[in-house]
C-alpha positions, 0 to 999 in steps of 0.5 A, a space after each residue: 416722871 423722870 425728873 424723879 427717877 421713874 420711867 414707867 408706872 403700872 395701873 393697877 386697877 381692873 375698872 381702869 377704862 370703864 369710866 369712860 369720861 375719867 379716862 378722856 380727862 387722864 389722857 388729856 392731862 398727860 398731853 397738856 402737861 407734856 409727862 413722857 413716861 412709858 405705862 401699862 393697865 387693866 382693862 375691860 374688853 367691853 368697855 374699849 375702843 379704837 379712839 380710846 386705844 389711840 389716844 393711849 398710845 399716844 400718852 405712853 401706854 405699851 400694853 394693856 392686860 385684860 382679864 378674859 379668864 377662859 376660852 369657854 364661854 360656859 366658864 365664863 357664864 358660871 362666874 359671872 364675867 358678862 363678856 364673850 369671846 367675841 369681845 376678848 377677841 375684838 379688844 386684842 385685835 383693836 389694841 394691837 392695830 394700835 400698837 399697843 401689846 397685850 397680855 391675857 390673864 386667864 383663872 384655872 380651878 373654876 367650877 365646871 372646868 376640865 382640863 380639856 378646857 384650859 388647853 383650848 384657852 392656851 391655844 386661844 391666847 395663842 390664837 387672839 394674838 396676844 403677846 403674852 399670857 397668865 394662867 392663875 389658879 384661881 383662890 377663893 376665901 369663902 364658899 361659892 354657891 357655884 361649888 356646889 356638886 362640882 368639886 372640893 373646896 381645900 381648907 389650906 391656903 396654897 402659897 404658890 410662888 408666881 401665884 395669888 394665895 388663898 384656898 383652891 377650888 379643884 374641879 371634880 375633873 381634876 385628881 388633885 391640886 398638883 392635877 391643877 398645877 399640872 395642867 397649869 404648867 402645860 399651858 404655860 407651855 402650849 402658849 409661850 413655845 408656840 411657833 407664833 408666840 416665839 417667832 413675835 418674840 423673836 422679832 421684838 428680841 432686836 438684838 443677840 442680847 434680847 435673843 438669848 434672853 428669850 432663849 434663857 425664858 424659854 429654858 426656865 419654862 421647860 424646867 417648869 415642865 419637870 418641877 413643880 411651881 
């Protein structure tokens, strides 16, 4: 990988560990083929474990998202995810004993959701231990039989910067799709100005350099607060 000018590679697969032979044959050609490169991927939190995660590691692999979308476990049912938060939480905890970091990607706008309910998924981000975390708007390109009584589905695509493009679904709880982006932003907030998450942070800054490029992140997400995305 080097030879060629590239230092790191990211699997953009969401099913990256659910054939659980492919993966086994992947990391075992990367040992026997002795490639040294840094690389990250998607995976399922039902479909891992500690033996998998360890071999990973030794391949390369320094952070792992995985897609746990919300903190309810309601939200969860409605779209059909078919994992629970037990996983979430097991998944997290196994990748980081393997030293591996990881990130959470969660969706805001499903049906059903309040805005209580994304606030209570910033703090379990918070609380999982994860090292960092993505709060989505979710986009829809077609109606959802789950719409049904609980919102508004918008005719115009958003092009939000940072985000995924396509129509909103705002809940019935919220005002409006700048409610949306609203409760958006304080959860970007509520996680990444944490004590927890800025004192990790600041233990992997490792340099005065990397401290003030924390702090800089931190002063983005404030402005973030005051304008919208």
């Amino acid at each position: 990988m080097r030879g060629k000018g590239y230092t790191e590679v990211q699997f953009y697969d969401g099913n990256f560990n659910t054939e659980t032979a492919w993966l086994s044959e992947f990391l075992r050609l990367i040992r026997e083929k002795g490639l040294v490169f840094s690389w990250s991927c998607l995976c399922r939190v039902d479909n891992i474990t500690a033996e998998a995660l360890k071999l990973m590691k030794e391949a390369g692999c320094w952070n792992i998202t995985f897609g746990l979308e919300s903190s309810s476990q309601y939200l969860l049912d409605i779209i059909d995810k078919g994992t629970d938060l037990e996983q979430a939480r097991n998944a997290v905890g196994m990748a980081r004993s393997a030293g591996i970091e990881t990130t959470g990607s969660f969706l805001l706008g499903l049906p059903g959701e309040k805005p209580r309910d994304v606030l209570d998924t910033a703090a379990f981000a918070v609380s999982i231990g994860l090292d960092y975390a993505q709060f989505f708007i979710a986009k829809w390109h077609g109606e959802n039989p789950q719409f049904a009584g609980q919102g508004t589905l918008l005719e115009e695509w958003d092009y939000s910067q940072f985000d995924f493009r396509g129509r909103v679904f705002v809940p019935g709880a919220y005002k409006g799709l700048e409610h949306l982006k609203m409760v958006q932003r304080e959860a970007y907030l509520k996680f990444y100005l944490h004590p927890r998450t800025v004192i990790k942070h600041l233990r992997k800054a490792g340099s005065i350099a990397g401290a003030k490029k924390l702090f800089l992140g931190m002063v983005t997400l404030l402005k973030l607060n005051k304008e919208k995305i």
